[in-house]
C-alpha positions in Angstrom: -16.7 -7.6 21.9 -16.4 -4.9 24.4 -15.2 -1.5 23.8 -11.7 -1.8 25.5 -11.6 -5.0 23.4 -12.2 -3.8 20.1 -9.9 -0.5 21.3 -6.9 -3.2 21.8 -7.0 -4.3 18.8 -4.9 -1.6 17.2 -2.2 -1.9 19.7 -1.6 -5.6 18.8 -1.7 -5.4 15.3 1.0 -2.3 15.9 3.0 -5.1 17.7 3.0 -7.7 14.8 3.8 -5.1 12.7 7.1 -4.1 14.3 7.9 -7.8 15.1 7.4 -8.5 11.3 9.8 -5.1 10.5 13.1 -6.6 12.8 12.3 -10.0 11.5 12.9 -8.7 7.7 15.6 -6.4 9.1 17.2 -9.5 10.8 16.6 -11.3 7.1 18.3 -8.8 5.5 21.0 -8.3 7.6 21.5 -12.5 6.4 21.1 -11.3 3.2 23.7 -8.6 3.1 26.2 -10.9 5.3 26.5 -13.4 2.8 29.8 -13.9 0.8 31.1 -16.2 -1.5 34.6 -17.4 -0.4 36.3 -18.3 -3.5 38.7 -21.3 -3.4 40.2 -23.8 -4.9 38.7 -26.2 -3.0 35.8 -27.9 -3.5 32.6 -26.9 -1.1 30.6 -29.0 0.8 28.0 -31.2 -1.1 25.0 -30.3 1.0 25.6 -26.5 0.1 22.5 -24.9 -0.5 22.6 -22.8 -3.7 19.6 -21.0 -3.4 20.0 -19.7 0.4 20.1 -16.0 -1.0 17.1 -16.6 -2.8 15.5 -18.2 0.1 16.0 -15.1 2.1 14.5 -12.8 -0.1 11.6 -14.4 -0.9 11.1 -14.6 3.4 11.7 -11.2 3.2 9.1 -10.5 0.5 6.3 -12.9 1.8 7.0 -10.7 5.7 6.7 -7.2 3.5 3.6 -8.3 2.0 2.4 -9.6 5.4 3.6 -5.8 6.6 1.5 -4.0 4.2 -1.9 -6.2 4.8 -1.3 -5.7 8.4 -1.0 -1.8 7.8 -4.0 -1.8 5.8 -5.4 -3.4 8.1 -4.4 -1.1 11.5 -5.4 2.1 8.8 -9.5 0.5 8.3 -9.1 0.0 12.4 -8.0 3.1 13.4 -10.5 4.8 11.1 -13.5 3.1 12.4 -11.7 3.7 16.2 -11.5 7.3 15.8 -15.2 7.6 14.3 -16.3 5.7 17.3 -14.0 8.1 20.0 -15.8 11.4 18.0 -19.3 10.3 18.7 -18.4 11.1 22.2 -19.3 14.8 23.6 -16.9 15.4 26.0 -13.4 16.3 24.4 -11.4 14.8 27.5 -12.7 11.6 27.4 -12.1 11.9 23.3 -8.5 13.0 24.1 -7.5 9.8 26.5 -9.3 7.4 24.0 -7.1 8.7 21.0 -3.5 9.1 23.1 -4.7 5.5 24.4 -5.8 3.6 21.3 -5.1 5.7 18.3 -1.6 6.8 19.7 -0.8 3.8 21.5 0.4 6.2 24.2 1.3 4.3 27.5 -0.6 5.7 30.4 2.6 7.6 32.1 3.0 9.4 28.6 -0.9 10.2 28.6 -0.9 11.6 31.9 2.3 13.6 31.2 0.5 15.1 27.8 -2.7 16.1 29.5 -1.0 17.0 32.8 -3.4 14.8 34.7 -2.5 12.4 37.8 -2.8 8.9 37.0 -6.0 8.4 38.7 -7.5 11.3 36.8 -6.4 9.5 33.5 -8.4 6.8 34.4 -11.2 7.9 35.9 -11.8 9.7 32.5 -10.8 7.0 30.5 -13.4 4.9 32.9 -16.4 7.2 31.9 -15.6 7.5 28.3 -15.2 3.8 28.3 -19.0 3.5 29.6 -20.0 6.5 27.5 -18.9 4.9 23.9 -20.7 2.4 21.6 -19.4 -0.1 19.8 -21.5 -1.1 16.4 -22.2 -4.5 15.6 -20.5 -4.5 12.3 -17.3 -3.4 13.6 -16.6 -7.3 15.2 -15.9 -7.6 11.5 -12.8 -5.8 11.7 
């Protein structure tokens, strides 16, 4: 796995995460929308009783899915940020964390440092060269 590889990882994990957060937020919104009409006249047969219950138990299974995935993007960025400090030079170290620890997008990186664009990545080029990844990180 190469550097930039094992950098990205963090970045898409952050992405599942929020996906999974609007899909319980959409779930609960179900949740919170549904009301009993109360007539005298009989329902439907195929009613489903239990669609409340169905909906919170999605919305539990997601959260726990949430929380793993966090755990999981913590260990990450922990191992990514020990990896970034083993480099000497503290502007390559600074792109590296806005990039992969931040999940800054390059325009915001470049406004932060006050560096033109091909500055940004001409250091982020050298650092990416300069940094090793260890075997037991694939593990990850």
């Amino acid at each position: 796995m190469t550097a930039k590889e094992y950098f990205s990882q963090a970045y898409q994990i952050d992405v599942r995460i929020n996906s999974k957060m609007e899909q319980v937020a959409s779930l609960r919104d179900m949740a919170t929308k549904a009301t009993q009409t109360l007539s005298d006249m009989p329902g439907a047969a195929t009613k489903n009783t239990h669609q409340m219950e169905d909906i919170i138990i999605k919305m539990v299974d997601l959260e726990n899915e949430i929380n793993d995935d966090i755990d999981r993007l913590i260990d990450l960025k922990r191992s990514i940020i020990g990896i970034i400090q083993k480099l000497t030079d503290a502007e390559q170290q600074s792109v590296l964390e806005l990039r992969y620890v931040n999940c800054m997008s390059w325009q915001q990186i470049c406004t932060e440092m006050g560096y033109s664009r091909p500055h940004v990545f001409r250091i982020h080029n050298q650092a990416m060269n300069n940094v090793v990844i260890p075997d037991e990180t694939d593990d990850v």
